[in-house]
PyMOL Python script that loads the backbone (N, CA, C, O; Angstrom):
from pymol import cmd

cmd.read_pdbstr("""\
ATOM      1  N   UNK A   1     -23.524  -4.799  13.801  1.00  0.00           N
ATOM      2  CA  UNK A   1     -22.604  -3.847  13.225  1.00  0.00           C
ATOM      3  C   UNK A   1     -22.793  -2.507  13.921  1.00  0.00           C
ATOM      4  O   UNK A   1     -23.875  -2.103  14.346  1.00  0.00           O
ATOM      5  N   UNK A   2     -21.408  -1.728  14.013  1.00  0.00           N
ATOM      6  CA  UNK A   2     -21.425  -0.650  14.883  1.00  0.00           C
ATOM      7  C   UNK A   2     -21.271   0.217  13.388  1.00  0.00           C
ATOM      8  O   UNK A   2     -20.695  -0.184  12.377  1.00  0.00           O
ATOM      9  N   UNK A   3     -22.070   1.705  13.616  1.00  0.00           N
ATOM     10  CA  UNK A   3     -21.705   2.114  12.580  1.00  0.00           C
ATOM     11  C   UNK A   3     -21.101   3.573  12.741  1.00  0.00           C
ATOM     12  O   UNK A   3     -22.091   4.294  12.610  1.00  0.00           O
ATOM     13  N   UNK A   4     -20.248   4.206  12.906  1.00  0.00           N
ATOM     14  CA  UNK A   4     -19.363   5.433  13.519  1.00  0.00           C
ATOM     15  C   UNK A   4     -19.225   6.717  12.355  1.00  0.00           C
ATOM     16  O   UNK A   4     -18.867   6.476  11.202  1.00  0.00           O
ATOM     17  N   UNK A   5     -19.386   7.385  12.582  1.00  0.00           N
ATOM     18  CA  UNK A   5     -19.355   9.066  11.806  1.00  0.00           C
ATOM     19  C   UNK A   5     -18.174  10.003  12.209  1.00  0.00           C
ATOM     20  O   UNK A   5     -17.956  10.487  13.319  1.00  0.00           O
ATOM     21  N   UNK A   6     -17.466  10.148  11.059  1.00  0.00           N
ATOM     22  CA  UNK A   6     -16.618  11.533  11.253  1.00  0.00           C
ATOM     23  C   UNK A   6     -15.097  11.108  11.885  1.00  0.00           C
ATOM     24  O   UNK A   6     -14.446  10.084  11.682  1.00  0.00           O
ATOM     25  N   UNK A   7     -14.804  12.214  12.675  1.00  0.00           N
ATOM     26  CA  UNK A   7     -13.240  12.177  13.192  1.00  0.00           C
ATOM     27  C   UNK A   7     -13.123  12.043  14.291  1.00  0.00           C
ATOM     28  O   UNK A   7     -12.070  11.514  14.646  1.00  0.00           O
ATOM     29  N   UNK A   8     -14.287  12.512  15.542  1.00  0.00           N
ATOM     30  CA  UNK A   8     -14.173  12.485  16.777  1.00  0.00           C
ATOM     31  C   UNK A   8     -13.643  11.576  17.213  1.00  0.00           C
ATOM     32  O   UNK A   8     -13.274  10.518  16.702  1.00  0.00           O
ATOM     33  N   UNK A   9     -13.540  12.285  18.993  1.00  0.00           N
ATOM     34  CA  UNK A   9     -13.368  11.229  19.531  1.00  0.00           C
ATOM     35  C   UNK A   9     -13.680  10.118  20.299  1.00  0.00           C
ATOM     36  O   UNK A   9     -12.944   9.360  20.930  1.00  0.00           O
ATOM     37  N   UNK A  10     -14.916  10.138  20.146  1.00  0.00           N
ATOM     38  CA  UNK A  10     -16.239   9.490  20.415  1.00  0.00           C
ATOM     39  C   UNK A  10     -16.118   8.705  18.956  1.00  0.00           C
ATOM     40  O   UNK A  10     -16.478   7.584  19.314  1.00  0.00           O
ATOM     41  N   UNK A  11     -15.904   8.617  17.875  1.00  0.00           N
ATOM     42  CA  UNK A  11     -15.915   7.785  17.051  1.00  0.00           C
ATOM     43  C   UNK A  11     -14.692   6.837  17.201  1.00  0.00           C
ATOM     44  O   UNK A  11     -14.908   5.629  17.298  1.00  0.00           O
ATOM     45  N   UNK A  12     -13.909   7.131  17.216  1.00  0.00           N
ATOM     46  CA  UNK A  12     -12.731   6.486  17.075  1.00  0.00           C
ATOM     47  C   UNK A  12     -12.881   5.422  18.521  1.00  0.00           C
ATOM     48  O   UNK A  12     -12.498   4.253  18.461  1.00  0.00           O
ATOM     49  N   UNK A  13     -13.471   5.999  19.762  1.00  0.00           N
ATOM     50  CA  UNK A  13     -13.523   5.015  20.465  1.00  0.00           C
ATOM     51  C   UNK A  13     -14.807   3.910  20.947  1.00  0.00           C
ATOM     52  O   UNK A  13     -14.878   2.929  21.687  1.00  0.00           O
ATOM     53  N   UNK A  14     -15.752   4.684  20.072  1.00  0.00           N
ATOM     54  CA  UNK A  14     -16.858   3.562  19.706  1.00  0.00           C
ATOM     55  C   UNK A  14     -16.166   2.384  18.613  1.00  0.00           C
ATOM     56  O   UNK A  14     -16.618   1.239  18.607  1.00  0.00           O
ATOM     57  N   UNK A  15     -15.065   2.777  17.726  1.00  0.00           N
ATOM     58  CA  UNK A  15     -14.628   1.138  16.936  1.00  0.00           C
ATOM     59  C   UNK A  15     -13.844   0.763  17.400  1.00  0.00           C
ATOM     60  O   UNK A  15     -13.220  -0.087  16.765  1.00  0.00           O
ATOM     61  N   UNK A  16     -13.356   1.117  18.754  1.00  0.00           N
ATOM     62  CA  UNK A  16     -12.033   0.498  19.370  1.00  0.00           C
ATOM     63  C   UNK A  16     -12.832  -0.217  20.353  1.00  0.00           C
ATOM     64  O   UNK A  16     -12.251  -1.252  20.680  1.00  0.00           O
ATOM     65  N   UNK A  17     -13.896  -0.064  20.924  1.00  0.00           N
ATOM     66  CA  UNK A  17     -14.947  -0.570  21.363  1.00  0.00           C
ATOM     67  C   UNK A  17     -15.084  -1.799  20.682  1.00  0.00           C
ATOM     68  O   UNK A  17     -14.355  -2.785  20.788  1.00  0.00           O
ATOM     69  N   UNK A  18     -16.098  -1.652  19.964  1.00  0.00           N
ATOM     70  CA  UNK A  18     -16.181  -2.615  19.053  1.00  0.00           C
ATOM     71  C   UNK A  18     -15.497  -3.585  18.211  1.00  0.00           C
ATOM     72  O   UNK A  18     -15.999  -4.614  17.759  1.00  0.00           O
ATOM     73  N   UNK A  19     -14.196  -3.129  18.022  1.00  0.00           N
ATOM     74  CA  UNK A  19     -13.284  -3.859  17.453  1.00  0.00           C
ATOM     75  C   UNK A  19     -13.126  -5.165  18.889  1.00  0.00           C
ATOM     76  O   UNK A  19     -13.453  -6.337  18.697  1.00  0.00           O
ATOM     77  N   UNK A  20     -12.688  -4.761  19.988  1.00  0.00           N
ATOM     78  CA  UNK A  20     -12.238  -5.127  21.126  1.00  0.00           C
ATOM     79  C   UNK A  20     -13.319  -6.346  21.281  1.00  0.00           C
ATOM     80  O   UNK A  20     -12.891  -7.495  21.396  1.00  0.00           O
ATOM     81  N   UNK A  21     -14.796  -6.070  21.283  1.00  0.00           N
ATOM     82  CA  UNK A  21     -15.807  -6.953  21.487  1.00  0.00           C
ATOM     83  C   UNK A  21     -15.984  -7.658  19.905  1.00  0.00           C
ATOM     84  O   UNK A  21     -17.183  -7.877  19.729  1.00  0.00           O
ATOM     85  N   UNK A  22     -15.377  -7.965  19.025  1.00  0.00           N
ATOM     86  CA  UNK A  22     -15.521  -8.155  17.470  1.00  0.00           C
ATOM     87  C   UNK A  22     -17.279  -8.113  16.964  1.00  0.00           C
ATOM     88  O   UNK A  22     -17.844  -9.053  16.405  1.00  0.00           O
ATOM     89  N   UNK A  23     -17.811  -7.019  17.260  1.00  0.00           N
ATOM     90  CA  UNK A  23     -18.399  -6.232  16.505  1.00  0.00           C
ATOM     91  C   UNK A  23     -18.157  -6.034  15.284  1.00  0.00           C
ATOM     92  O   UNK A  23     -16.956  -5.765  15.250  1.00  0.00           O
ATOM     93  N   UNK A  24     -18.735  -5.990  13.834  1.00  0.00           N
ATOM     94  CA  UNK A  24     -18.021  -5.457  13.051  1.00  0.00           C
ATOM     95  C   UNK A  24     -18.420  -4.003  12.913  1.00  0.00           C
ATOM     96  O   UNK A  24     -19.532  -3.578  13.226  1.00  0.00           O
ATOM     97  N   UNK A  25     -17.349  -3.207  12.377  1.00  0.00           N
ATOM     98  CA  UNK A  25     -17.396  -1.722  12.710  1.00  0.00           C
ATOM     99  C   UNK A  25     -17.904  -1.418  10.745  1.00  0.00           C
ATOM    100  O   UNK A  25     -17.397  -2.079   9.839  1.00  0.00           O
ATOM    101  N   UNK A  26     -18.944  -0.321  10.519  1.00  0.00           N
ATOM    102  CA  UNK A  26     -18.826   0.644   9.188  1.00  0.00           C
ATOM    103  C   UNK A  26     -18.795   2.519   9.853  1.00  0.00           C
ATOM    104  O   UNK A  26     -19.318   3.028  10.844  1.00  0.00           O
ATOM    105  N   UNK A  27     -17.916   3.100   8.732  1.00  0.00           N
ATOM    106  CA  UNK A  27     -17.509   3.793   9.117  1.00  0.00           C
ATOM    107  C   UNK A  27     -17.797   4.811   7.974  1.00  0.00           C
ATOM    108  O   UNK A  27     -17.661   4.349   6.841  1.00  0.00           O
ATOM    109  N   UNK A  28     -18.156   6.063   8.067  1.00  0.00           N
ATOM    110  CA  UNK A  28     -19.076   7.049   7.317  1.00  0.00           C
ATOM    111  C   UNK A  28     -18.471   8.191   7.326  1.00  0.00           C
ATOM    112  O   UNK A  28     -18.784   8.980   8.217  1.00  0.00           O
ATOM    113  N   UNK A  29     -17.395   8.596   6.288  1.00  0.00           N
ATOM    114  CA  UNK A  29     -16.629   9.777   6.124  1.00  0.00           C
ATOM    115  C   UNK A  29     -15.030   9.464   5.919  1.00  0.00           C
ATOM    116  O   UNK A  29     -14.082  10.213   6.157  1.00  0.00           O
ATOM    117  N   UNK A  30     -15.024   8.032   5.368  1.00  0.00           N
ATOM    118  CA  UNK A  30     -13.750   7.598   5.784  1.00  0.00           C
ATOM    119  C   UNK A  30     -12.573   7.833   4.568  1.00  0.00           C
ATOM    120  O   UNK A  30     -12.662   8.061   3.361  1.00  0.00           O
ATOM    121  N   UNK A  31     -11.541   7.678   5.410  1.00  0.00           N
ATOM    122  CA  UNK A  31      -9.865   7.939   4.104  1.00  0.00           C
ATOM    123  C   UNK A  31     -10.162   9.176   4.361  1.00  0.00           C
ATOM    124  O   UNK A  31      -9.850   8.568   5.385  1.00  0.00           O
ATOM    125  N   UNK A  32     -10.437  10.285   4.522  1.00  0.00           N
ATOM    126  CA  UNK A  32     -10.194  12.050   4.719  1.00  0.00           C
ATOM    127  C   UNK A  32      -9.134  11.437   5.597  1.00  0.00           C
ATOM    128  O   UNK A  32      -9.158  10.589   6.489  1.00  0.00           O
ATOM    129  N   UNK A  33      -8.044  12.282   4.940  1.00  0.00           N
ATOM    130  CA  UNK A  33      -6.524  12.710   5.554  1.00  0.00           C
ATOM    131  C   UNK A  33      -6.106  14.322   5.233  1.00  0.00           C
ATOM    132  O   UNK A  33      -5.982  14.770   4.093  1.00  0.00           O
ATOM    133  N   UNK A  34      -5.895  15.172   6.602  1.00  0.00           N
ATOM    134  CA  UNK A  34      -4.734  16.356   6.574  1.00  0.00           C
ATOM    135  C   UNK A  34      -3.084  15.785   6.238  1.00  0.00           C
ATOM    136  O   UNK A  34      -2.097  16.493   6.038  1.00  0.00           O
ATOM    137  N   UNK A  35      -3.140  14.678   6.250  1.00  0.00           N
ATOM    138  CA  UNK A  35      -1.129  14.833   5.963  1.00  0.00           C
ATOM    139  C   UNK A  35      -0.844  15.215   7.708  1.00  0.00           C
ATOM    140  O   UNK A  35       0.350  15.194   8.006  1.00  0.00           O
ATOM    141  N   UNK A  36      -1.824  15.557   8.863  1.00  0.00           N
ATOM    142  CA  UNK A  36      -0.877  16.122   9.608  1.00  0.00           C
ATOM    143  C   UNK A  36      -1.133  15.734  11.209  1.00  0.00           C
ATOM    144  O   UNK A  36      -1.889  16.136  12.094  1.00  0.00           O
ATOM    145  N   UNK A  37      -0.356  14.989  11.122  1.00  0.00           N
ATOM    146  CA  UNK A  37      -0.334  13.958  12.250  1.00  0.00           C
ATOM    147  C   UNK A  37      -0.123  14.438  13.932  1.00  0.00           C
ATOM    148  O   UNK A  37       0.303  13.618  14.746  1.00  0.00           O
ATOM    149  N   UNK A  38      -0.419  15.638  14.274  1.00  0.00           N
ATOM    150  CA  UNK A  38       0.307  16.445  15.327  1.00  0.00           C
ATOM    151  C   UNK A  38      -2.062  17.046  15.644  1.00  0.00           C
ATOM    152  O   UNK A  38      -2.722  17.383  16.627  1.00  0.00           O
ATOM    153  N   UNK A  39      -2.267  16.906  14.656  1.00  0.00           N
ATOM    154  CA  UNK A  39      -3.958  16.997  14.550  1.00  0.00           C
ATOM    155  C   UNK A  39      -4.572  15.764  15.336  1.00  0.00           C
ATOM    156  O   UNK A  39      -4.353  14.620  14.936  1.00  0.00           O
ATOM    157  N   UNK A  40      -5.263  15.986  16.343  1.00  0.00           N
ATOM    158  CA  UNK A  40      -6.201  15.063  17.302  1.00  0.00           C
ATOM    159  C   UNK A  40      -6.820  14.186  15.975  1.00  0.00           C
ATOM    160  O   UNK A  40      -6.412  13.076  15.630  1.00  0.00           O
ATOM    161  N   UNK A  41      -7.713  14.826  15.437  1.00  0.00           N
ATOM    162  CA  UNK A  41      -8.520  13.964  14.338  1.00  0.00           C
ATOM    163  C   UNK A  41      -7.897  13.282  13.257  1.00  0.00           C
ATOM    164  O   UNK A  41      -8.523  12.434  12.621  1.00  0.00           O
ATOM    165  N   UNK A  42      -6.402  13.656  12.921  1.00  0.00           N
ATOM    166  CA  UNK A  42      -6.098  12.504  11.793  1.00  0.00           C
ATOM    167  C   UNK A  42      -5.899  11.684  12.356  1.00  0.00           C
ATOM    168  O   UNK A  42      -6.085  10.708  11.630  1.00  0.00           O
ATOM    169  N   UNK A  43      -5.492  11.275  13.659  1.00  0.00           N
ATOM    170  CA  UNK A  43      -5.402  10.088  14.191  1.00  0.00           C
ATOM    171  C   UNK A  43      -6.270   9.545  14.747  1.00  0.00           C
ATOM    172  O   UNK A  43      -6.003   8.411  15.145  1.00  0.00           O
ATOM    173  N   UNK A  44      -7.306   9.945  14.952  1.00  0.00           N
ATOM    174  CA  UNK A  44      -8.657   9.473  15.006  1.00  0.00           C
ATOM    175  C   UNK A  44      -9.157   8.596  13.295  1.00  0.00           C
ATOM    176  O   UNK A  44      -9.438   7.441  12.976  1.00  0.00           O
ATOM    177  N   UNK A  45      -9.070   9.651  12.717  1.00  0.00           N
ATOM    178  CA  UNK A  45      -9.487   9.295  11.306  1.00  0.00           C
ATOM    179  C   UNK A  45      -8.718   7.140  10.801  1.00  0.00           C
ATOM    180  O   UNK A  45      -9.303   6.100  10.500  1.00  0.00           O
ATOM    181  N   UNK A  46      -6.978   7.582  11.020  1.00  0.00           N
ATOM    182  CA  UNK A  46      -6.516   6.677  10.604  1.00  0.00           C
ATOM    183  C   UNK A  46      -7.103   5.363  11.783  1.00  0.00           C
ATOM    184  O   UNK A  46      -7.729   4.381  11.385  1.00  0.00           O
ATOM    185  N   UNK A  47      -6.785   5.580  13.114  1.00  0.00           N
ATOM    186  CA  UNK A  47      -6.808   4.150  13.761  1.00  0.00           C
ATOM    187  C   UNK A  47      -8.465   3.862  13.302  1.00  0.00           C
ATOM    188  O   UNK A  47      -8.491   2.858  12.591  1.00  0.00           O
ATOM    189  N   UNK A  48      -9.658   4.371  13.475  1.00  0.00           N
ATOM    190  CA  UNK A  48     -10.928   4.653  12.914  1.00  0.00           C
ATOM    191  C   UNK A  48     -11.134   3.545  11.388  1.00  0.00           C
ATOM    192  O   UNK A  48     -11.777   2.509  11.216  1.00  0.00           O
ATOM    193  N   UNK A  49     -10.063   4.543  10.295  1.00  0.00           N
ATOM    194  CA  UNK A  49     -10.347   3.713   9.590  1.00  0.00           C
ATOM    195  C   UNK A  49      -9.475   2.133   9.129  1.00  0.00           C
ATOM    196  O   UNK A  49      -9.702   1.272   8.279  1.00  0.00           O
ATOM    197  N   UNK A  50      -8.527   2.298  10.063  1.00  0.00           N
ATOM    198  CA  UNK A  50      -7.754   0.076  10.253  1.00  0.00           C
ATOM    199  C   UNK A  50      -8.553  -0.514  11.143  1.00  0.00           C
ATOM    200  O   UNK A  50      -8.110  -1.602  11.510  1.00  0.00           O
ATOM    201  N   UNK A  51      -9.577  -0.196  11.633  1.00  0.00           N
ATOM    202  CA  UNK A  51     -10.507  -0.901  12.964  1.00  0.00           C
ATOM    203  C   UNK A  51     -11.358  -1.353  12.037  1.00  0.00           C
ATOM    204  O   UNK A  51     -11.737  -2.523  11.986  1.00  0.00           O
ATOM    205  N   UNK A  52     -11.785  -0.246  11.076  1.00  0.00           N
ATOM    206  CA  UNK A  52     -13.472  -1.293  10.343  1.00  0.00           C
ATOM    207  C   UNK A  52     -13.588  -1.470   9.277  1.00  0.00           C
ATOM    208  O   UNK A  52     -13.019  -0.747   8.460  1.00  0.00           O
ATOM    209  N   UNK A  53     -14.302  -2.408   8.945  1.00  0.00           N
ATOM    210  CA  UNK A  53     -14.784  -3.753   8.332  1.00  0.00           C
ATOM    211  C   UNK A  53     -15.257  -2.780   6.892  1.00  0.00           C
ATOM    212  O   UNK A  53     -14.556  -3.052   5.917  1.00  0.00           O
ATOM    213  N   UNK A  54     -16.233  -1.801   6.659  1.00  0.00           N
ATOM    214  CA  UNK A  54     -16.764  -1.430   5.680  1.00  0.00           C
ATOM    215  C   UNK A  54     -16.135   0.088   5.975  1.00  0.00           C
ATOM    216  O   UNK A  54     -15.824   0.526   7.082  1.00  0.00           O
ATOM    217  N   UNK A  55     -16.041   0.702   4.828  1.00  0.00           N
ATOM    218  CA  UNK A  55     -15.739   2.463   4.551  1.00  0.00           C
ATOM    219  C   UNK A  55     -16.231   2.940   3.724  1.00  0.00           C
ATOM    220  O   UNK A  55     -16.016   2.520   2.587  1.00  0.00           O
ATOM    221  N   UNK A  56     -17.185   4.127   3.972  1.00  0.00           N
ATOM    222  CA  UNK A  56     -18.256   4.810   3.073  1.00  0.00           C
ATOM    223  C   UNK A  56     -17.608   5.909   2.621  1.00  0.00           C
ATOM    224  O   UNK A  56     -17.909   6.761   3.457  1.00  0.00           O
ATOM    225  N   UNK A  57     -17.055   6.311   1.988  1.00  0.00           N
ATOM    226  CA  UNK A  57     -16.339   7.685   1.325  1.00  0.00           C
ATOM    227  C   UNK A  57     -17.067   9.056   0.934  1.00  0.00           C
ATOM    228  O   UNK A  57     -18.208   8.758   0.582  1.00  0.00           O
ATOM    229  N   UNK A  58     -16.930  10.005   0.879  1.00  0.00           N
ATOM    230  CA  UNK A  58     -17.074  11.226   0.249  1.00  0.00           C
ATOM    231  C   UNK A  58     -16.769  11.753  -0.803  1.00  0.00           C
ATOM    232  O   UNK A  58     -17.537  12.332  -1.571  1.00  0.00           O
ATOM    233  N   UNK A  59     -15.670  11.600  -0.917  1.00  0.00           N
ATOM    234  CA  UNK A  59     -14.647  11.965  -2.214  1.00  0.00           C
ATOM    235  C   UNK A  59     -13.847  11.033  -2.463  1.00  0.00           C
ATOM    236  O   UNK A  59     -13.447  10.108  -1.757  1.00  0.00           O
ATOM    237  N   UNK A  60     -13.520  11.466  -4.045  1.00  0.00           N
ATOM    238  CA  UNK A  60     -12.459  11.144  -4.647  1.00  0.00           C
ATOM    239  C   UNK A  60     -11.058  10.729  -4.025  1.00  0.00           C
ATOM    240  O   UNK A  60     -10.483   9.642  -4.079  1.00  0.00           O
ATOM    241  N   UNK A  61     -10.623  12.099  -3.325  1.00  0.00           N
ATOM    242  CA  UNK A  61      -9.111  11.948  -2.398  1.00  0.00           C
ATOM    243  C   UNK A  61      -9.265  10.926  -1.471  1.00  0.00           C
ATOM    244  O   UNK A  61      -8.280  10.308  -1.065  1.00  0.00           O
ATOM    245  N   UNK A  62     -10.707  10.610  -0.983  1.00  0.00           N
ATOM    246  CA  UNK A  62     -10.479   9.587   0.009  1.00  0.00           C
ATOM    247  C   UNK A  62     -10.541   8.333  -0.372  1.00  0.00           C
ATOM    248  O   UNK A  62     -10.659   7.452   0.479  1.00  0.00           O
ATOM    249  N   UNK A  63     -10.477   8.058  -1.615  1.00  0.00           N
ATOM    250  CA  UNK A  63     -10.459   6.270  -1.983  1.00  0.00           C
ATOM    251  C   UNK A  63      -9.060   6.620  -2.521  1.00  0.00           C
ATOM    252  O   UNK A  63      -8.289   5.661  -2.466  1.00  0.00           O
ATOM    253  N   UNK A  64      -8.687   7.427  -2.882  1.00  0.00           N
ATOM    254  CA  UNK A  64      -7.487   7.060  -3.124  1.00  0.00           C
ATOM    255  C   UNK A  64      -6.085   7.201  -2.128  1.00  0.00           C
ATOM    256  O   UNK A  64      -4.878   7.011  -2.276  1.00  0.00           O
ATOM    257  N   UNK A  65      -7.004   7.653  -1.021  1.00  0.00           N
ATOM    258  CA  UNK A  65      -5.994   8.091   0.311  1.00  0.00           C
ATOM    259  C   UNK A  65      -5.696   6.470   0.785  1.00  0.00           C
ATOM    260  O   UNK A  65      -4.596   6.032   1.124  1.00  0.00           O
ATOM    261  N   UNK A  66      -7.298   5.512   0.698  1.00  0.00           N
ATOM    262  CA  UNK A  66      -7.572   4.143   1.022  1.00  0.00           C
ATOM    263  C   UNK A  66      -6.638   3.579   0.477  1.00  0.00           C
ATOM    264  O   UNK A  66      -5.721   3.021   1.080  1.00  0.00           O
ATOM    265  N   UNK A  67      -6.784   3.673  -0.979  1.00  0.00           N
ATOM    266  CA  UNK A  67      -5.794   2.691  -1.792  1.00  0.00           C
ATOM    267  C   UNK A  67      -4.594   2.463  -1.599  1.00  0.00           C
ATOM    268  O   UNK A  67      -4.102   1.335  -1.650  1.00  0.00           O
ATOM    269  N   UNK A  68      -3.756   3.876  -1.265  1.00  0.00           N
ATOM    270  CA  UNK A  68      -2.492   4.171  -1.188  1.00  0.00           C
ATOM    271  C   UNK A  68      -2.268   3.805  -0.065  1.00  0.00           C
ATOM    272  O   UNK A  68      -1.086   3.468   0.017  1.00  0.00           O
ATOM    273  N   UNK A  69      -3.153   3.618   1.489  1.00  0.00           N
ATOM    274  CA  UNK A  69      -2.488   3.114   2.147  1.00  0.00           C
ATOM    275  C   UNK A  69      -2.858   1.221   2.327  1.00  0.00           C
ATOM    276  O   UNK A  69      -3.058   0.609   3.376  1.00  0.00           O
ATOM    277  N   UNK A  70      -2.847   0.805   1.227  1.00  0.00           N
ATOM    278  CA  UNK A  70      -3.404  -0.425   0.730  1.00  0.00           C
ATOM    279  C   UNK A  70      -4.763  -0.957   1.477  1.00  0.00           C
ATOM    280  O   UNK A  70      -4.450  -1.567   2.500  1.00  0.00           O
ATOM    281  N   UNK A  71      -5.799  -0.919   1.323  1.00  0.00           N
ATOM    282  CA  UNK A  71      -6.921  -0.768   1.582  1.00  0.00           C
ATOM    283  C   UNK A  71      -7.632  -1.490   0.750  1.00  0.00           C
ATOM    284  O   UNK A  71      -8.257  -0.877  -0.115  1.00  0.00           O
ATOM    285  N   UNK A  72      -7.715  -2.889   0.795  1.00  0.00           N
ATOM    286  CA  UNK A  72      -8.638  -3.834  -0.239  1.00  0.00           C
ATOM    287  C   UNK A  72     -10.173  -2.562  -0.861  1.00  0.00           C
ATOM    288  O   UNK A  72     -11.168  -2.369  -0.162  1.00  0.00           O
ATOM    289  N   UNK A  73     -10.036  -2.145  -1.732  1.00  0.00           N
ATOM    290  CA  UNK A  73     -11.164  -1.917  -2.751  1.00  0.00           C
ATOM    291  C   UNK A  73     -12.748  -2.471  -2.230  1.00  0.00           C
ATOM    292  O   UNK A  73     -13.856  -1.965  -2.407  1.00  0.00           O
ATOM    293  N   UNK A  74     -12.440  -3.399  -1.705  1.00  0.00           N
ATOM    294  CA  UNK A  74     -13.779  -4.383  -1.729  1.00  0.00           C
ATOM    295  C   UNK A  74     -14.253  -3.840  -0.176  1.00  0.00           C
ATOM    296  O   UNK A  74     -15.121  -4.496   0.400  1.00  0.00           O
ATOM    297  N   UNK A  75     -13.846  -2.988   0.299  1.00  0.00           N
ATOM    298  CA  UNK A  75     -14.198  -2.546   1.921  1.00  0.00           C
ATOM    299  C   UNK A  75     -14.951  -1.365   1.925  1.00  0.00           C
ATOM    300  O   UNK A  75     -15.845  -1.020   2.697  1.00  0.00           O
ATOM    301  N   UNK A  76     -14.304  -0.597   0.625  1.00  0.00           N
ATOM    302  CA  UNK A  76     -14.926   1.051   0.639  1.00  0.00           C
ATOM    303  C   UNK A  76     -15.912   1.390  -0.457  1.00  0.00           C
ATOM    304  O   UNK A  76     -16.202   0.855  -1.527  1.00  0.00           O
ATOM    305  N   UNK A  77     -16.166   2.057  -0.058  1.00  0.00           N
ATOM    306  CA  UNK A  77     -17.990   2.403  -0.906  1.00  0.00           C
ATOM    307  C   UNK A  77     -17.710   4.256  -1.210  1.00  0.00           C
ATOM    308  O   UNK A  77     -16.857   4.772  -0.487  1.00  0.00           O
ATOM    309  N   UNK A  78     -18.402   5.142  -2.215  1.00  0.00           N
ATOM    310  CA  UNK A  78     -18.062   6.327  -2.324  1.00  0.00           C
ATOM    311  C   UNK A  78     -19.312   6.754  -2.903  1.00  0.00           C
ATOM    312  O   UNK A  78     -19.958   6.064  -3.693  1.00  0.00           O
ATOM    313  N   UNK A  79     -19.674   8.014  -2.460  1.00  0.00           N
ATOM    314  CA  UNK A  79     -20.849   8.413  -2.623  1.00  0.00           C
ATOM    315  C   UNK A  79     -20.459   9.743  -3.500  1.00  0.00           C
ATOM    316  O   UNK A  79     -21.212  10.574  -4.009  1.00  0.00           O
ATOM    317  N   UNK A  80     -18.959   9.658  -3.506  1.00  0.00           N
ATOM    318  CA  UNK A  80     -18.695  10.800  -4.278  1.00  0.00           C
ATOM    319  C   UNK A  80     -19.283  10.339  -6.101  1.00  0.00           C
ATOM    320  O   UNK A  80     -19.648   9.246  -6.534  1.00  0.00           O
ATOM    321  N   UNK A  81     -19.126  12.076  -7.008  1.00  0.00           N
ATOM    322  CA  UNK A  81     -19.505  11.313  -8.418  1.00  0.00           C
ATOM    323  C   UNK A  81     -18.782  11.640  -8.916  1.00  0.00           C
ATOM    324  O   UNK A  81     -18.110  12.472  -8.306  1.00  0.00           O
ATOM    325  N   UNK A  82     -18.294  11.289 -10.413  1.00  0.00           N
ATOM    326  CA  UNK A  82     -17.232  11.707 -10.967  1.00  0.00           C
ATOM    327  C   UNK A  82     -17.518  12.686 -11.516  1.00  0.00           C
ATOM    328  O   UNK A  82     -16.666  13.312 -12.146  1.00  0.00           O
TER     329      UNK A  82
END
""", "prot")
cmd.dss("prot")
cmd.show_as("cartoon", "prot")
cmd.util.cbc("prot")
cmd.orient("prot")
């Protein structure tokens, strides 16, 4: 397992990496969305998080950023508390 941090772009192409070699990818900061797609890092963020296998969350907004863009439950993990 490859395990990738954040928005860069060094992350995003360590799971495209890995995806490519079927590695499985976990991914540590994941579902954070700006809404703004013209941003280097949300598109890092999104292809980042459809490449891997497990998603470790931060917050709240980001499991539900997951959900909404249908995101099996059973993939993401949240360290946020209520």
């Amino acid at each position: 397992m490859v395990l990738v941090v954040g928005d860069v772009n060094s992350t995003m192409a360590c799971a495209l990496v890995a995806a490519k070699e079927n590695i499985p990818i976990a991914h540590v900061e994941a579902g954070l969305r700006s809404f703004d797609r013209t941003m280097p890092e949300e598109i890092n963020r999104i292809v980042t998080d459809a490449l891997s296998n497990l998603l470790f969350t931060t917050e709240e907004s980001a499991n539900l950023n997951l959900s909404n863009e249908g995101v099996d439950p059973a993939r993401y993990f949240s360290s946020a508390t209520s």
